[in-house]
Each structure stands twice: as structure tokens, then as C-alpha cells.
C-alpha positions as CSV (number, residue, x, y, z in Angstrom):
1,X,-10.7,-1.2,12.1
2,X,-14.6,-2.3,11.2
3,X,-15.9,-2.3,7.9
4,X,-18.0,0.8,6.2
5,X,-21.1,-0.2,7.5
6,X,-22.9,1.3,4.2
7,X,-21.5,-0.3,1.4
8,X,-20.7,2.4,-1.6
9,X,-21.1,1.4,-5.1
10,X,-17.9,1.6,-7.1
11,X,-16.5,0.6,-10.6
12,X,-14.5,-1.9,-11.1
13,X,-11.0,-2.3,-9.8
14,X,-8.2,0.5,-11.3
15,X,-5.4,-1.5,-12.9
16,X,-2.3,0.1,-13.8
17,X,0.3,-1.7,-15.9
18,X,4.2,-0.2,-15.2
19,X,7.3,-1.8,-17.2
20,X,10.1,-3.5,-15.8
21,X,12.5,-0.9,-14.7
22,X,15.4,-1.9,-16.9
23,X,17.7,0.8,-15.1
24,X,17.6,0.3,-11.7
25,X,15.7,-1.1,-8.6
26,X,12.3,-1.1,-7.5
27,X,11.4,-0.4,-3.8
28,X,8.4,-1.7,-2.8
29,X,7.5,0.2,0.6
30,X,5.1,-1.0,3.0
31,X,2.2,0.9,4.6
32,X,4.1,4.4,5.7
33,X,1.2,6.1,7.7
34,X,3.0,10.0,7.8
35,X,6.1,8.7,8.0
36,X,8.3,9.9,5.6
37,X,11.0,10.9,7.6
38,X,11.9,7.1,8.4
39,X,11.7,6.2,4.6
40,X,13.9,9.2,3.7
41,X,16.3,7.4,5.9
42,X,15.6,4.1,4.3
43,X,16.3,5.4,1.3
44,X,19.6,6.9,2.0
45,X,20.7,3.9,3.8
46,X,19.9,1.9,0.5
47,X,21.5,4.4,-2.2
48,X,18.4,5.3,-3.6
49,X,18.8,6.9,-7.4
50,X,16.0,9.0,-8.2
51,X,17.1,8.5,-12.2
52,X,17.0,4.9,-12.2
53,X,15.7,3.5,-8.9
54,X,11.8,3.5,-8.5
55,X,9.4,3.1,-4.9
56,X,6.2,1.5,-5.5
57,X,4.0,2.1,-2.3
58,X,1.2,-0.8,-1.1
59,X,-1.1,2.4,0.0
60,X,-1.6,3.7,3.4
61,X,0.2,6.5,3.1
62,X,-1.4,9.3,5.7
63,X,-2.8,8.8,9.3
64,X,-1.0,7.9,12.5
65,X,2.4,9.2,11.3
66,X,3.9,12.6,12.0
67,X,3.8,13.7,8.3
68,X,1.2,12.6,6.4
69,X,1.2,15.5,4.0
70,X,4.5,15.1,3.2
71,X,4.1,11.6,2.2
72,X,1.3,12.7,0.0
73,X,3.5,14.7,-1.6
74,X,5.2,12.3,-2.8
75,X,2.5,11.3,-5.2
76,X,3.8,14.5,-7.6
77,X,7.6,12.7,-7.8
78,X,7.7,10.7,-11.3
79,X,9.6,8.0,-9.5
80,X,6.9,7.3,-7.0
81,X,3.9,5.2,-7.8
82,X,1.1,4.1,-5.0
83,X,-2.1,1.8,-5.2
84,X,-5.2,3.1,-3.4
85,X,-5.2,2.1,0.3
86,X,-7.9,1.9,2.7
87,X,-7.2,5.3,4.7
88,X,-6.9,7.1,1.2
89,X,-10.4,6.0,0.9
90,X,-11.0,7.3,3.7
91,X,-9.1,10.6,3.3
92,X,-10.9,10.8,0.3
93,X,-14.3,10.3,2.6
94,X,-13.3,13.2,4.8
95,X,-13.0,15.6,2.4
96,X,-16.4,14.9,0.5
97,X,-18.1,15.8,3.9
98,X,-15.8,18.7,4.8
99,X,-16.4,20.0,1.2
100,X,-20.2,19.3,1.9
101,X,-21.1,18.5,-1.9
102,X,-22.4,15.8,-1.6
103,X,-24.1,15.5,2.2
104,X,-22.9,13.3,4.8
105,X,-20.3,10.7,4.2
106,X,-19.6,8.1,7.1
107,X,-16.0,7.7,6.3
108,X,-15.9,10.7,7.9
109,X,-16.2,9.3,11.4
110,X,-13.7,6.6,11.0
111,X,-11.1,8.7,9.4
112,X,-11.2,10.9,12.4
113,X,-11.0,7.8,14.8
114,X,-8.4,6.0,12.8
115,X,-5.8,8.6,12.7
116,X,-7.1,11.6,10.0
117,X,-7.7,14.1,13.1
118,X,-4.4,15.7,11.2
119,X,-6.4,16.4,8.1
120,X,-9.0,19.4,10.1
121,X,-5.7,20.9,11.5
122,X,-4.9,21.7,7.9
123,X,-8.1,22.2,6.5
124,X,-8.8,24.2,4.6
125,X,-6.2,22.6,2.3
126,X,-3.1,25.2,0.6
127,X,-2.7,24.4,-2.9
128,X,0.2,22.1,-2.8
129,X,-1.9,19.5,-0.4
130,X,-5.0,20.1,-2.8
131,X,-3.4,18.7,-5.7
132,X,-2.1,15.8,-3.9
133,X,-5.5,14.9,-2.6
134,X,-6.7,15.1,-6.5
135,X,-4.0,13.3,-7.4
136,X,-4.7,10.6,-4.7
137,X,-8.6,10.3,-6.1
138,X,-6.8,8.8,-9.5
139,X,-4.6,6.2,-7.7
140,X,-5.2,2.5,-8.7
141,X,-6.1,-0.4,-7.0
142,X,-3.9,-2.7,-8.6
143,X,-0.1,-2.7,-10.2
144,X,1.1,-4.9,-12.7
145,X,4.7,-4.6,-12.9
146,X,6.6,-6.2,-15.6
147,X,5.7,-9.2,-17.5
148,X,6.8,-13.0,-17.6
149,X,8.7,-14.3,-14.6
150,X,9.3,-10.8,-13.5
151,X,6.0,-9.9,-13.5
152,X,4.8,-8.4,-9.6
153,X,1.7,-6.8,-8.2
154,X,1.3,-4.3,-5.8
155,X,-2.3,-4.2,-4.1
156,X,-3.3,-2.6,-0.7
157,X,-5.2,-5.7,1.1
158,X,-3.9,-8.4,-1.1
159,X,-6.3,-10.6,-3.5
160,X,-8.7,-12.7,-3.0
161,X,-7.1,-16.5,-2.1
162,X,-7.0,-18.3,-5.3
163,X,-6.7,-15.3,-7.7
164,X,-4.7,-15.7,-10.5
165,X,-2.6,-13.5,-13.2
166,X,-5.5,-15.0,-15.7
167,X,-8.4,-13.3,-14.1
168,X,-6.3,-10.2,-12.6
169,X,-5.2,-9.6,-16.8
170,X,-9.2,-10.1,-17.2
171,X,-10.4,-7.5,-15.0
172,X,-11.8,-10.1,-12.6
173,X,-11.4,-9.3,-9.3
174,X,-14.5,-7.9,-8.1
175,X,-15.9,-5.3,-5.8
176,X,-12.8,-3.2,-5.8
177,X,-13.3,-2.1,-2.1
178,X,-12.1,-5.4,-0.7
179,X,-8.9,-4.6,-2.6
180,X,-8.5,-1.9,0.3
181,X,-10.3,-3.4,2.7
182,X,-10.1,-7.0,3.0
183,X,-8.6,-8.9,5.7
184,X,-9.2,-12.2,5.2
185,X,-5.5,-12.9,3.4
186,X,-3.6,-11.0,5.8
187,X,-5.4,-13.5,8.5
188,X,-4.3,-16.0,6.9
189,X,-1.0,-15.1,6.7
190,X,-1.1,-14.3,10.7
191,X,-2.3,-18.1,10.9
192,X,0.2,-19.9,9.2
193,X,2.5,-22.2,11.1
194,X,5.3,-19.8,12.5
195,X,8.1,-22.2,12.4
196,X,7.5,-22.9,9.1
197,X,9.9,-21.1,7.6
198,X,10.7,-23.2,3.9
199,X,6.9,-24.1,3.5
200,X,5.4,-23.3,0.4
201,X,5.0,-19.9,0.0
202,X,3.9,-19.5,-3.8
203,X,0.3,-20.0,-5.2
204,X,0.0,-21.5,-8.8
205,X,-1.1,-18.8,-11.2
206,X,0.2,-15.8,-9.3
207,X,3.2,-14.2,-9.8
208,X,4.6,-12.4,-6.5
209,X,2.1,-10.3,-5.2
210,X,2.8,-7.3,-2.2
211,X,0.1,-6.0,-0.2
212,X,0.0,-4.5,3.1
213,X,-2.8,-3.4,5.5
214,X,-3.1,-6.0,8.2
215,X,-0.2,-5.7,10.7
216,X,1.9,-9.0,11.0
217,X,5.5,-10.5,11.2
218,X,7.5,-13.4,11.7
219,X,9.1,-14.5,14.9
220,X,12.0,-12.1,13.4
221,X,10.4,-9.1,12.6
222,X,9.9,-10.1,9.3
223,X,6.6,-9.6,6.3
224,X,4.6,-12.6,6.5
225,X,4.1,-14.4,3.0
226,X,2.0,-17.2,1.7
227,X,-0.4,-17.5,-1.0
228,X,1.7,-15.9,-3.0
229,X,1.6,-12.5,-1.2
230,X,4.6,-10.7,1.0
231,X,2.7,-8.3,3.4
232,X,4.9,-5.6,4.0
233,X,3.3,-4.1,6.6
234,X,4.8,-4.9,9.6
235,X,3.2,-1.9,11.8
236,X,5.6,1.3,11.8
237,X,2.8,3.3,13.1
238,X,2.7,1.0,16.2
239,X,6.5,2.2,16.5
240,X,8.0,-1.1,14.5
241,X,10.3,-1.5,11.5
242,X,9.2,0.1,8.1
243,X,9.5,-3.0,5.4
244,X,10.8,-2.4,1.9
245,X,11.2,-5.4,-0.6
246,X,14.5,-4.6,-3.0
247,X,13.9,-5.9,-6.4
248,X,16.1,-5.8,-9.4
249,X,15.1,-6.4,-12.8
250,X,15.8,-10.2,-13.0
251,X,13.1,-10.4,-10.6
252,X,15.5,-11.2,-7.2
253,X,14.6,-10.0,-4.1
254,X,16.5,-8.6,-0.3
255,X,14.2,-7.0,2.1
256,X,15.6,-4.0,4.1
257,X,13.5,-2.9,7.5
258,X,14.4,0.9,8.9
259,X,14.1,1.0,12.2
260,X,11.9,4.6,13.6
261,X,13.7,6.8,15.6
262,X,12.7,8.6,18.5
């Protein structure tokens, strides 16, 4: 997918702070693209408790997928938290031009070729899909979960390489737009030496970080890390496994991939 080839001028990144979840787990769900059938299933298959488990979602949560509605939807569940990804931005693109407020917009083009055809079948938008689009306009850019060795971030692109806790907890990290549309880490996690599979895969200065947006695996089907990312998104829009990371509050982590069916 090419860049915006008009830059927009934004504020600076959103950063939402979220406690550890002394209760349960966290689920950390990779890019879900309307499919919210295949993580209902996920989360059956892994117990999921609504009271005391929690899904944190790397963004991308419409386009492609069967249901992207639904999935926004799930922006209105208190146990559901989501960072801005690049196709929300782009959702968000589409409906500034449909609403014509504001003129022309040229996410719109790009969020019709990149899978938001979906969004003029339903438009104009009932009131249940309205307030998840308003909703989705307040989304962050950036999770911090937890603090000390726990700590986590959730982030749609991944940072920039070399970014640390230090300048994330200083609001440093730029133009927030290459938060959602930056593919320079997930390249670099697509380039890394395949067999190496007990390199170093931690970067001093930043605790685990998950992103998503650029499609990529091991040789098993498996998120890529390095540089102290995990890139959950291993392409179920391209009909692959949907990637959750399992974390409990000590900070230890299982990854669990759901197969899509049909």
C-alpha cells in the first residue's frame, strides 16, 4: 500500500497509559481486517473471561474481512482496547469526504482500493456503526501497559528503530502518522536471518513492544520479532492464521494462532 501522497498535519502521537491487569490475561490480537468471526473462535478456544481477561488490538480492525462493522463494534466493550491503525485512518478519510465537510480527502481513494468498498454499502451509517466510527476518531496511537518489567506497548506500525521507554514516556516519537504507517521496522523484521531462531531479539531501553501492519512470519507460521517488537500480523486477510500474544501479569508470554475457516 503507497504512502498518502499529501502529507496531513497532525498532533502529536495519542498515548494511552492502561494498568497491569492484575485479574486475568491480556490478549494482544493482531491486525483482524473484518474478521471477527475467527477471533470469536479464538477466544473460545482460549477461555476468554470477559470479567477478568482483556484484548488489546494492534489496529486494523475493518477492510478485507467479512465483518468489519462488527469488529468495530467491539470498540464499545469495556474489555476491548485498540491503537489507531492505518486503515482506521483511512476509514476515518472516507467518511470526511462522504460527509463532504470538509472537501475532498484523498484517503478516500485508497480506502476504496484497499478494502473499504464495504463502508458505501452501508453508508449512510445506522446509529450503532456511527458511534463506533466516533469512537474510532479518539483511539490512540500508542499503549503503555503496565509498568516495570511488565511494562508492554501496543502500536500499529511499530516504533521507530532505536526508540526507547525514555523518549516514548517523553512524548517523543514524532509525526504520529508513521505510527500507522511506517514500514521500515516490519522490513526489517522480514530481513532478519530466518534460521535465526535464539538471536537477539530485545533492544536496550524498550520493553516488549507489539505492532502489526506489515505482513510477515517465520518459517513456521510464526510473528516475526526483533528490535524489540513481536509483529502480530501474520496476514489473516490473505487467508492465514490470526496471531494473539497470551500474557499474564508477571509479564510471560504463549502465542495462540486461529486458523480461518472456510
Amino acid at each position: 500500500m503507497p504512502v498518502l501522497t499529501r502529507r496531513r498535519t497532525l498532533h502529536k502521537a495519542r498515548i494511552q497509559h492502561l494498568p497491569t491487569n492484575e485479574h486475568g490475561r491480556d490478549l494482544i490480537v493482531g491486525d483482524l481486517h473484518g474478521h471477527l468471526e475467527t477471533l470469536t473462535r479464538a477466544l473460545d478456544a482460549l477461555g476468554f473471561e470477559p470479567e477478568r481477561d482483556r484484548v488489546l488490538s494492534v489496529g486494523d480492525l475493518v477492510d478485507r474481512g467479512p465483518d468489519s462493522a462488527g469488529c468495530l463494534a467491539l470498540l464499545r466493550e469495556p474489555w476491548f482496547h485498540a491503537v489507531m491503525g492505518n486503515h482506521e485512518d483511512l476509514l476515518l478519510g472516507s467518511v470526511r469526504e462522504l460527509r463532504a465537510t470538509h472537501g475532498s480527502d484523498p484517503r478516500f481513494a485508497m480506502h476504496q482500493n484497499n478494502g473499504g468498498e464495504w463502508l458505501l454499502r452501508v453508508w449512510p451509517p445506522d446509529t450503532a456503526l456511527a458511534q463506533a466510527i466516533e469512537r474510532t476518531r479518539l483511539l490512540p496511537h500508542v499503549l503503555v501497559v503496565g509498568a516495570g518489567p511488565a511494562r508492554y506497548h501496543v502500536v500499529h506500525a511499530g516504533f521507530a528503530i532505536g526508540t526507547t521507554n525514555s523518549a516514548i514516556d517523553q512524548g517523543e516519537l514524532g509525526d504520529p502518522e508513521g505510527l500507522m504507517w511506517r514500514r521500515s521496522l516490519g522490513q526489517a523484521l522480514r530481513e532478519m536471518d530466518p534460521a535465526d531462531d535464539h538471536g537477539p531479539r530485545d533492544a536496550a531501553g524498550l520493553s516488549t513492544t507489539y505492532c502489526g501492519h506489515t505482513i510477515g512470519s517465520d518459517r513456521h507460521g510464526r510473528p516475526l520479532r526483533g528490535h524489540g517488537h513481536v509483529n502480530l500480523e501474520t496476514g489473516v486477510a490473505q487467508g492465514n492464521r490470526l496471531s494473539i500474544a497470551v500474557r499474564d501479569r508477571a509479564g510471560r508470554e504463549v502465542i495462540h494462532q486461529q486458523a480461518v475457516q472456510g
